[in-house]
N, C-alpha and C positions, 0 to 999 in steps of 0.2 A: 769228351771232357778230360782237361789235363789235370792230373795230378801231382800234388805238393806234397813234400816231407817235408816236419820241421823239428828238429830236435832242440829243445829250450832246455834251459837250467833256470831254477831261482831261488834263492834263499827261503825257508820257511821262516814267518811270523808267529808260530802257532807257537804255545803256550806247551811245552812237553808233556802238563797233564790233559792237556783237553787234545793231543794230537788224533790219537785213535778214531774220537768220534767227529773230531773236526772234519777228518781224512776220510773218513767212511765217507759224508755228506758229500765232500767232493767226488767223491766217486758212484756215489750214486746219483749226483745230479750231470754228469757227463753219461753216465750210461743210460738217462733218460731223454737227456738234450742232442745228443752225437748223432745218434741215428737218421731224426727228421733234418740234419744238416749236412750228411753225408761224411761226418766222421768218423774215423777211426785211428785208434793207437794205443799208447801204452805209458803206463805211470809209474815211476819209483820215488817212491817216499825216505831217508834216509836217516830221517827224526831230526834233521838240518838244512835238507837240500830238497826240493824238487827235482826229476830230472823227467821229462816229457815227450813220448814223440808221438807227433798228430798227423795225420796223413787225411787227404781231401782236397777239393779246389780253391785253389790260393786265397782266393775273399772270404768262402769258411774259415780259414787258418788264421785269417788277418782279424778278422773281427772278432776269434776266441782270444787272438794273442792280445789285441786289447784288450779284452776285459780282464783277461790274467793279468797284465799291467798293474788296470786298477785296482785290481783285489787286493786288499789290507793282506790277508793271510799270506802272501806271494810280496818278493823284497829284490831287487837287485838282479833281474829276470835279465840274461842273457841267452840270445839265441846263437846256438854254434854250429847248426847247421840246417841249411835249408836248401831242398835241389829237388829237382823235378824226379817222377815216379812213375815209372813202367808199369808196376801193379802193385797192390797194398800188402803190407807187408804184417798186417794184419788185420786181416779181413774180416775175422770173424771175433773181433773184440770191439767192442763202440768204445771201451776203453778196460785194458787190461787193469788191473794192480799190483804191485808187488812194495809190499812193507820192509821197515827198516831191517837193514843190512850192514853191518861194519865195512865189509868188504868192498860192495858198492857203495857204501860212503867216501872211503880213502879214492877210487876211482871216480866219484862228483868233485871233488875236491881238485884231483890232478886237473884234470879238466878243465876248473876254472882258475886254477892258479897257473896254467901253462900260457905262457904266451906264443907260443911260435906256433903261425896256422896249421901246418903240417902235423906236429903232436894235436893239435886240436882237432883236427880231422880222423886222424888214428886214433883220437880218444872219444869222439863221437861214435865214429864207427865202431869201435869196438862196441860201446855203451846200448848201440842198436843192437847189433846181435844179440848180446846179453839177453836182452829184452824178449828179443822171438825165439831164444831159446828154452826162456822161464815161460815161453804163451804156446809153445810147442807142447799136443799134445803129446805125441812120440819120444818124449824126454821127462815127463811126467812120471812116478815110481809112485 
């Protein structure tokens, strides 16, 4: 079975008082949905931005990205990177979390405000590691 990355960005809809437990729901109903679908990855929340990477086979990834589409809470959903997968790059998250950040805010931002594919790839890329860095247990204190 081949495997998909897909790293997406989107605007939050969400109401800055009700983000906390809006954001909890989503992330508890990807960690009860992901698994019988065979996904996994990882979430940053920004208190402005989504940023998402989902890993799995391509028609799992397609059918979540639609319905993130249509999800009211989700705005302006751009995907800035999507390539095939050797092995998961986080295996053992049906989906990680990591809440708002300044600093990965200013980096969701570069991101979507860059236009030249090249910085966009270096700013995805980067944006993954980040990611398995914060799911790394061995980086944890």
């Amino acid at each position: 079975m081949a495997l998909t990355s897909v790293l997406y960005i989107s605007r939050s809809t969400i109401p800055a008082a009700e983000a906390e437990r809006v954001v909890g729901r989503i992330v508890a109903t990807a960690v009860a949905c992901n698994p019988p679908v065979g996904l996994t990855g990882a979430l940053l929340f920004t208190g402005t931005h989504f940023a998402q990477v989902l890993e799995g086979t391509a028609d799992a990834i397609d059918d979540l990205l639609a319905n993130i589409r249509k999800d009211p809470r989700h705005d302006q959903m751009l995907v800035v990177d999507r390539s095939a997968l050797a092995e998961r790059r986080f295996a053992d998250w049906s989906m990680a979390y990591f809440g708002p950040s300044q600093f990965v805010a200013r980096h969701v931002t570069r991101l979507l405000n860059d236009p030249s594919p090249a910085e966009q790839a270096r700013a995805a890329d980067w944006l993954t590691d980040l990611m398995r860095e914060f799911t790394d247990p061995s980086h944890v204190h």
